[in-house]
N, C-alpha and C positions, 0 to 999 in steps of 0.2 A: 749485147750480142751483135750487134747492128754495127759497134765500132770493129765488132773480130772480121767483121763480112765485107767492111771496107776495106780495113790493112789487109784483107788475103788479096784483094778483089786489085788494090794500088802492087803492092811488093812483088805479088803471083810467084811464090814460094812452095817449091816441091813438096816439101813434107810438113804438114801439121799436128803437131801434137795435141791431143785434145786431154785430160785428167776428165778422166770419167763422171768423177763427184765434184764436177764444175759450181759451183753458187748452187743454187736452185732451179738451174735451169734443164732442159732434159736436152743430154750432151746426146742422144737416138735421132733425135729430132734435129740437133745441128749436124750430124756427122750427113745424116740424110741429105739434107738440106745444104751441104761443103759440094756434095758428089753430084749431087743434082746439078749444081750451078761451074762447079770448076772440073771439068772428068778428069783431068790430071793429074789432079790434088791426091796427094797421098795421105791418111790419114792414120796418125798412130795412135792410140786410145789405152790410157793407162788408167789404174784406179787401185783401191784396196780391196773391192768384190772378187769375190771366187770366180776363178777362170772357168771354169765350167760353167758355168751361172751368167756370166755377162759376157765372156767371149764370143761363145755365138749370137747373142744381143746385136753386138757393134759389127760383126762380120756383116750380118743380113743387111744393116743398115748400110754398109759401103766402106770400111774402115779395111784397110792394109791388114792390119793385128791388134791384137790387146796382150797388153800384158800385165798380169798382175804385179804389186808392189812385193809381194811377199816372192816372186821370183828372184835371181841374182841379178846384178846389174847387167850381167854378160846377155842375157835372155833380152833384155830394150834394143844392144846393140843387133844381133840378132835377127830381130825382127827387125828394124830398119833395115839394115844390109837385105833381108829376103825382098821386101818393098820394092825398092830403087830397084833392084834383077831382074823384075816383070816390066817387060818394055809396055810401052801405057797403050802404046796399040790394041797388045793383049787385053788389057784390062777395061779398055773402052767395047770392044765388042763380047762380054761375058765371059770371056776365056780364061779369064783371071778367077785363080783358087787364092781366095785369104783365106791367110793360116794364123793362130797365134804362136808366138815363139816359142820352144819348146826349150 
């Protein structure tokens, strides 16, 4: 985890994609932990759990969207595209609504 916090911390890379069902680790606790430390960092949070179920999970934590795997692939791009739209001004001072992609 410590190597993901370096490469974002060296690259400083607009959008992260996180797989929800990362190892064993609790991807809540990194996405927290991304927004905390980079406010700019976008965070896209994918997985196989029900969108209703974990979407709002990774929202609260600071994540851009989730999108489930069982969605089309049109639904990732989607949701990136909404992402990068919200100038990060917005999104630094609370004003920013994440959505998942619909």
């Amino acid at each position: 985890m410590n190597g993901a916090l370096d490469l974002i911390a060296r690259k400083q890379p607009q959008i992260v994609i996180l797989d929800l069902f990362f190892g064993h680790r609790d991807v809540i606790w990194l996405i927290k932990d991304l927004t905390h430390r980079f406010e700019e960092l976008l965070i896209i949070a994918f997985g196989v759990g029900r969108q209703e179920i974990y979407g709002p999970r990774v929202l609260r934590a600071g994540a851009a969207a989730y999108v489930s795997t069982a969605m089309p692939a049109s639904a990732f791009t989607r949701a990136i595209t909404r992402a990068v739209a919200v100038p990060a001004s917005h999104r630094r001072r609370g004003n920013f609504e994440p959505g998942t992609a619909t």
